[in-house]
C-alpha positions in Angstrom: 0.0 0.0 0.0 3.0 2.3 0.9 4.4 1.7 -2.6 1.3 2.2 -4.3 1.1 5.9 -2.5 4.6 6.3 -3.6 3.1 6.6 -7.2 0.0 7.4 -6.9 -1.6 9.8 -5.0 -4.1 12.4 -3.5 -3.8 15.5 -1.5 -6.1 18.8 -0.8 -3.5 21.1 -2.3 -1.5 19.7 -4.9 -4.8 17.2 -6.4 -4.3 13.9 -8.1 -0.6 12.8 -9.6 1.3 9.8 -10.4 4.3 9.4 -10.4 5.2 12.8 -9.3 3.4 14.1 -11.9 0.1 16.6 -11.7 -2.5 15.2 -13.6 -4.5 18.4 -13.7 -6.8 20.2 -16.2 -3.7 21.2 -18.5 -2.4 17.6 -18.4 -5.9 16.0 -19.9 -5.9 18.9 -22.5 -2.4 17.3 -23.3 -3.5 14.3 -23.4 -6.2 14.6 -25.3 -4.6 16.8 -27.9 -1.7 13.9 -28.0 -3.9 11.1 -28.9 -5.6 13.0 -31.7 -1.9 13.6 -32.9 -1.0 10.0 -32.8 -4.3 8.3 -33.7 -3.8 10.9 -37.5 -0.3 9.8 -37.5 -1.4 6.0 -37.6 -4.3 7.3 -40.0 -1.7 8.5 -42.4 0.4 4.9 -42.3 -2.9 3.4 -43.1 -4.6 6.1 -45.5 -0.9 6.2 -47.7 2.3 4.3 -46.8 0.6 0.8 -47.2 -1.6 1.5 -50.3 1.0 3.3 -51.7 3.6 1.2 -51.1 5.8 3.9 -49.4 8.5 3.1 -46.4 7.0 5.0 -43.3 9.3 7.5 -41.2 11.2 7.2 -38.5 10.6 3.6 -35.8 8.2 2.7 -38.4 10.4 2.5 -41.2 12.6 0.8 -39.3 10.7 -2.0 -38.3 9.8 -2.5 -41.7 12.8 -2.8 -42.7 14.0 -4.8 -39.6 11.4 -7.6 -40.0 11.9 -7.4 -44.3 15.8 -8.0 -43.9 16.4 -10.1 -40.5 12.4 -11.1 -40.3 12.1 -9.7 -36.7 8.4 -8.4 -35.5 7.5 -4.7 -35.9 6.2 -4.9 -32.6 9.4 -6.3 -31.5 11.7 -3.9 -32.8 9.2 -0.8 -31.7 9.7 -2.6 -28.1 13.5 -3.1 -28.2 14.3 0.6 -29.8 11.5 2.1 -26.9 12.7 0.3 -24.0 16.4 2.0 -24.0 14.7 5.5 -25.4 12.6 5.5 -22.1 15.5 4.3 -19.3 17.5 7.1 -21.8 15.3 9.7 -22.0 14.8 9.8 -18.1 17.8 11.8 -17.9 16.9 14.7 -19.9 13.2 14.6 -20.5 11.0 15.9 -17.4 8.2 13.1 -15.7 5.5 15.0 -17.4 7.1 14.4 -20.9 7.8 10.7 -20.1 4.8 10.3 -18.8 2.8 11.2 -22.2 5.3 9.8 -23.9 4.5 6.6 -22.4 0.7 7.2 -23.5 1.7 8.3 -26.9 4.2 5.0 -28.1 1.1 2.7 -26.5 -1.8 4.7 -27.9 0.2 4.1 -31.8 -0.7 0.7 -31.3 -3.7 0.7 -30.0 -4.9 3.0 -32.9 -3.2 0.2 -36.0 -5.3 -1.7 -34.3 -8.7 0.0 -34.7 -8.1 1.0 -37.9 -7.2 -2.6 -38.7 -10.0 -4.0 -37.4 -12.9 -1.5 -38.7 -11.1 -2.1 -41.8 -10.5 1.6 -43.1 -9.6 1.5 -47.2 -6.7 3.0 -48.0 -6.4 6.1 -50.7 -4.1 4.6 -53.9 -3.2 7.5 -56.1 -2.2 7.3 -59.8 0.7 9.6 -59.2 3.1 8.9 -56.3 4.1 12.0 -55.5 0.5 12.7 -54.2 0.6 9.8 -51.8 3.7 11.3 -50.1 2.6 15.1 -50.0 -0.5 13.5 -48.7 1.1 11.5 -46.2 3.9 14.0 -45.3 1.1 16.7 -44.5 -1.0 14.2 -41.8 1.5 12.5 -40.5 3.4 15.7 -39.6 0.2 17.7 -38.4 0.0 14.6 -36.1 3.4 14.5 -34.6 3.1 18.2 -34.5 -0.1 17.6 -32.2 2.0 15.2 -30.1 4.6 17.6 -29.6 2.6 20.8 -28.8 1.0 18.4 -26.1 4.9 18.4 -24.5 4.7 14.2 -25.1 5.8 12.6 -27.8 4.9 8.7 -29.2 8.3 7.2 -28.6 10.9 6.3 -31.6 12.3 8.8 -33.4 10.3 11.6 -32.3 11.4 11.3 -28.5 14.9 10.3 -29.6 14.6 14.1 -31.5 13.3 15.6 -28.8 16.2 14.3 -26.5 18.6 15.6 -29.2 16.9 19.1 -29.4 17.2 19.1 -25.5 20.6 18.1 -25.0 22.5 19.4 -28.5 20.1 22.5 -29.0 19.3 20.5 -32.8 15.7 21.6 -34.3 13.8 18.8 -34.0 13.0 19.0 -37.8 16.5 18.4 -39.1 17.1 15.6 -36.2 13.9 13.8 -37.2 14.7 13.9 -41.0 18.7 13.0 -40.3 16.5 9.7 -39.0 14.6 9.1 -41.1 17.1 9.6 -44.3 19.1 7.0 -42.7 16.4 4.5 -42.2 15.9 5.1 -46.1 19.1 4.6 -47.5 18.5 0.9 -45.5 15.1 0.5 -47.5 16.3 1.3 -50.4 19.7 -1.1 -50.4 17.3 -3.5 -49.4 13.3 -3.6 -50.9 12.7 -0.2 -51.5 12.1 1.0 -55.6 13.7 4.0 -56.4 10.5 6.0 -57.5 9.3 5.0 -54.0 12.4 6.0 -52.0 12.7 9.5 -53.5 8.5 9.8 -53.1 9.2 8.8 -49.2 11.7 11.5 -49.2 9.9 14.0 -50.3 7.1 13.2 -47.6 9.4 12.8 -44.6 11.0 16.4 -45.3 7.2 18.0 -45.6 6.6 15.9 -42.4 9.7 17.1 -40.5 8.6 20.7 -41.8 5.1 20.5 -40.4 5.9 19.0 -37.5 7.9 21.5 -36.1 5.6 24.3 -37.7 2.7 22.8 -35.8 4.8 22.4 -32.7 6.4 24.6 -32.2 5.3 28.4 -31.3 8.4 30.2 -32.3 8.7 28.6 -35.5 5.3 29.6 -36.5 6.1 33.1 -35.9 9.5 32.9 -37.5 7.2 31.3 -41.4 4.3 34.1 -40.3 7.6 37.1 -40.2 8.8 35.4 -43.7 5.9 35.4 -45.1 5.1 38.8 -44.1 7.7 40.4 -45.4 7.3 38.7 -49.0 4.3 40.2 -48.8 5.4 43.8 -48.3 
């Protein structure tokens, strides 16, 4: 019982937490806001990759090509890559962060899953490079969801967010430094060509609108730009 308090726990003043962490009104607006981000992330992977026959960003990709080349599990290698990240990221994310974080790398499973099992058709376009404006556009309005909820889903997103953190990087150029490596592996390996430079083009516009949706000071940086083209 005195362990379970440790975690969990109730007071007057300070309300409900766990784990040392305030789960108050700002919290389940967080929350919220970071399912919606991953469960349109997932959508994407569903809606484009797989029809499309595109290599997905980031953990994703990998996994793909982890279980193409050495026939390991997706789940598997999303559990071995997140496992580290988490015992890792303890050191320079905050309990809050973690915390969603932890929601966030669960909640992309749990939303394959429905999608899977209401059975959602997928959109096939005549010209690839629709698929991956398409896909680079959702999927990075959904990370940039799950990063203006301060959480992130786990992968390469946290491992960016532990580089911008610790290194000062963007997190746009440290999630597309990922994700360009993970294609190069594809493509040696199963990826075509026309695919690979499609999935390119859709994980720069996802980095781009990731950290536009974000992040605050970027936005105003694009609305300044654009301003003065205007002028």
């Amino acid at each position: 019982m005195k362990k379970l308090k440790k975690y969990y726990s109730m007071n007057s003043k300070k309300g409900l937490s766990l784990f040392n962490v305030r789960l108050d009104r700002r919290f389940f607006i967080d929350l919220i806001i970071l399912l919606v981000g991953v469960g349109l992330y997932a959508l994407s992977v569903k809606l484009f990759v797989i029809p499309n026959e595109l290599a997905s960003n980031g953990i994703a990709g990998l996994s793909v090509f982890m279980n193409f080349v050495f026939g390991i599990s997706p789940f598997l290698t999303v559990l071995l890559v997140n496992i580290p990240l988490f015992i890792f990221g303890g050191k320079f994310l905050d309990k809050r962060e973690l915390l969603l974080s932890l929601v966030g790398a669960s909640a992309m499973t749990l939303w394959l899953m429905v999608f899977e099992a209401v059975n959602i058709p997928g959109i096939q376009y005549s010209n690839l490079i629709l698929a991956g404006i398409s896909d680079g556009l959702l999927s990075g309005l959904g990370v940039g969801l799950a990063i203006l909820s301060r959480g992130t889903i786990g992968g390469s997103l946290m491992f960016s967010r532990i580089m911008e953190s610790h290194t000062k990087m963007e997190i746009d150029k440290a999630l597309f430094i990922i994700d360009v490596v993970v294609m190069i592996l594809s493509l040696v390996t199963f990826l075509a060509l026309p695919n690979f430079a499609v999935t390119l083009l859709s994980c720069f516009i996802f980095s781009k609108v990731t950290r536009l949706v974000g992040r605050k000071e970027y936005r105003a940086e694009v609305k300044e730009k654009l301003a003065f083209f205007k002028s």
